[in-house]
N, C-alpha and C positions, 0 to 999 in steps of 0.2 A: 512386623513387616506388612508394608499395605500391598494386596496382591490387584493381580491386573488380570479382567476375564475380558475373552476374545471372541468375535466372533469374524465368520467367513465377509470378505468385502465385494465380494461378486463378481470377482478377479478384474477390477481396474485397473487400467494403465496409467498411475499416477508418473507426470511429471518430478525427478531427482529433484530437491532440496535440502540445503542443508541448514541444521535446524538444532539451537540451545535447549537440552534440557536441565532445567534446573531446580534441584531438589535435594535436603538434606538424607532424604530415608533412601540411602544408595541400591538396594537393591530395590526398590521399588522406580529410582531413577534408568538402572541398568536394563531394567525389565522393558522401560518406554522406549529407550533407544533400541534395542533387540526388535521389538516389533517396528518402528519405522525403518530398520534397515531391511528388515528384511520385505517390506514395502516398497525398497529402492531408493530411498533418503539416507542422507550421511547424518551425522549425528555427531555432537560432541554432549558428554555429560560435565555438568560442574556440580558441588553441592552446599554453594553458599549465594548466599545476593553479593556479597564482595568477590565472588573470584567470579561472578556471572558479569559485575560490569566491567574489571578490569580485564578479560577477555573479549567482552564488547565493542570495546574500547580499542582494539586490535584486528578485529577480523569480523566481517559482513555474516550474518546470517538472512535466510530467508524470514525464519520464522522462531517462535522462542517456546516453548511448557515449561513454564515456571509456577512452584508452588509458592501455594500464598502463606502458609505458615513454617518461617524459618527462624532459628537463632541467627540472633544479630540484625540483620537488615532484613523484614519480612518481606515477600514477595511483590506487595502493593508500593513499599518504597520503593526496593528495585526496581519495580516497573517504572515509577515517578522520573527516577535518574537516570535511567536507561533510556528514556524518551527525550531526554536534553543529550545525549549521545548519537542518540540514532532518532532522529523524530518522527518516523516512516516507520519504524521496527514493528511488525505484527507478534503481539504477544498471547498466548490464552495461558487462563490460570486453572490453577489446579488444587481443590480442597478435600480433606477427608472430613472437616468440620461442617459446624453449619454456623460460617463466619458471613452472616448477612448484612455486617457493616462493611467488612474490608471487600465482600464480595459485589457490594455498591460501590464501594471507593474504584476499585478494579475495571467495572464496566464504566464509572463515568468519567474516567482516564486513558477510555480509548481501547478494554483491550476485548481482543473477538471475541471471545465464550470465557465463561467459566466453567471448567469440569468437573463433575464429581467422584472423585475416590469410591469403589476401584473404579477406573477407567476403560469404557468399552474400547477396544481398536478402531470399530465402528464411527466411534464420536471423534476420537483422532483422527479418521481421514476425513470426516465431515468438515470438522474446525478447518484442516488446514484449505479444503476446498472452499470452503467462503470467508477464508481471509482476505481474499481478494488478490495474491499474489497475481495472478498474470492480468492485473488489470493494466492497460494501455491508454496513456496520455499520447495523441494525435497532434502531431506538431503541422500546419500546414504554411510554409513560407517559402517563396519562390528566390531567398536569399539563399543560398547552400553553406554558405560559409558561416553566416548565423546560426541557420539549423544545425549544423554536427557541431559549432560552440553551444548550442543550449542546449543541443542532446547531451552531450558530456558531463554540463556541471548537475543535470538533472538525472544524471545516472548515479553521479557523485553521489545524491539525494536519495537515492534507490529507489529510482519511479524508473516503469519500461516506458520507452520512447519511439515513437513511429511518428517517421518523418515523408513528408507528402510534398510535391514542390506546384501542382498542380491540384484545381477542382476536381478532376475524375480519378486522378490516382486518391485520392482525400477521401471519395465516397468509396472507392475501391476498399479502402482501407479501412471502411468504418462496419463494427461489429460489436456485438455486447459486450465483448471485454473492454471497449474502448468508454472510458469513465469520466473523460476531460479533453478536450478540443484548444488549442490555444492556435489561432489564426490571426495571421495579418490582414490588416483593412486594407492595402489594395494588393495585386497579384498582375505579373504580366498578360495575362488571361483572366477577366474576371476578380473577381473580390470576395474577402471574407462574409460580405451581407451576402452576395449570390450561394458562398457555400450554404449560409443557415436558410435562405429559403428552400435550399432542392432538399437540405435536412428535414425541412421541415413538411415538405410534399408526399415524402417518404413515410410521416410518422413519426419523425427521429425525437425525442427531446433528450440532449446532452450537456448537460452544463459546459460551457464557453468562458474562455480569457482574450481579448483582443488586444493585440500587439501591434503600435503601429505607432508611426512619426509624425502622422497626421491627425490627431485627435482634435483637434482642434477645425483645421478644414474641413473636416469629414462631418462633423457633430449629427447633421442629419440621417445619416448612415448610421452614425453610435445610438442615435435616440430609435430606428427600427431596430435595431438590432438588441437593443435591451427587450425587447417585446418577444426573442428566439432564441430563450436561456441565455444570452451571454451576462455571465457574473459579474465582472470587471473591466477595465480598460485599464492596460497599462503602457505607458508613451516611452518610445524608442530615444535612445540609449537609456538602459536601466540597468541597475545592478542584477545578478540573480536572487540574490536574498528575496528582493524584492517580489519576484517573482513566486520563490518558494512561499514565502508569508501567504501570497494570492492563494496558490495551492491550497495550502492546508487550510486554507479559512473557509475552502469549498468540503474541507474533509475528504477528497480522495478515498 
């Protein structure tokens, strides 16, 4: 049995999630889930990589502790296939080994930490704090009925979504958890170039996605505005895929 030592977390108010763990040595799975519940997070345990995606595969989690060394599907595969499932899914791994190949394959596949067996509680609430969950994508478009359709399919995605229909509600809104900006080039009041200069008077720099119908009239607009983080330009009517692709190629 791999045992699990604790220490005190200096009573934080952690945010509920709920949260995959998965591992074959069950009492040492049992043990992980007992202390995030009793942190305030729900928990389900599995203790295979095949019942971890075929459960994936059915129900949303925040976040995933999956060990990297399993019979059958080891933890790095899981993670592989669980990311063509869920492509957002925050995973951190979990070793009692010193697997410094799969624990490279692991990190360069995307996933938050690697833990080491036994596992402080400490490093569990850490992980899950800089997974980045409550990071916020900034939607700013003075369309409403665009905005809560692209909030929708982009929740679908499991990204949070904060929607601005104005410049001042936009900066009102904007804070460190906010990780990605996607704004329209023009705005009944003002325009997406005016949001990234008062961004930028501010100190802000946020990576940017530009949404607009005009990409082509505007170009001069799109050419300053490449110079105030904006990542990409992508031109109205688009699929969301297409979108999502933009996303992740910023890494969120």
């Amino acid at each position: 049995m791999v045992t699990l030592t604790t220490t005190k977390t200096g009573g934080q108010d952690l945010k509920k999630r709920y949260i995959l763990i998965v591992d074959d040595d069950r009492d040492f799975a049992e043990g992980i889930a007992e202390i995030l519940e009793l942190s305030g997070h729900k928990t389900l345990v599995v203790h295979s990589g095949k019942a971890a995606l075929e459960i994936l595969a059915q129900h949303e989690f925040d976040m995933v502790f999956m060990d990297i060394r399993m019979p059958g599907i080891n933890g790095v595969e899981t993670f592989a296939r669980a990311r063509q499932l869920k492509p957002h899914i925050k995973v951190a791994m979990m070793t009692g080994y010193s697997d410094s190949e799969l624990t490279e394959a692991a990190l360069n596949n995307g996933a938050v930490d690697v833990l080491s067996k036994p596992v402080n509680i400490k490093d569990l609430v850490s992980t899950i704090e800089k997974a980045g969950l409550d990071d916020i994508i900034l939607l700013l478009d003075d369309d409403k009925d665009f905005s809560r359709g692209l909030k929708g399919a982009l929740q679908e995605h499991g990204y949070t979504v904060s929607i601005a229909s104005n410049i001042n509600e936009a900066l009102d809104q904007v804070s460190d958890k906010v990780k990605l900006i996607l704004l329209d080039l023009r705005l009944a009041k003002g325009s997406g170039l005016d949001f990234c200069r008062k961004l930028k008077k501010q100190g802000r720099v946020i990576p940017a996605i530009i949404v607009t119908a005009y990409s082509i009239e505007e170009k001069h607009q799109i050419d300053e505005l490449k110079l105030l983080s904006i990542n990409q330009v992508i031109r109205k009517p688009f699929h969301p895929k297409e979108l999502i692709s933009a996303i992740e190629a910023i890494a969120i």
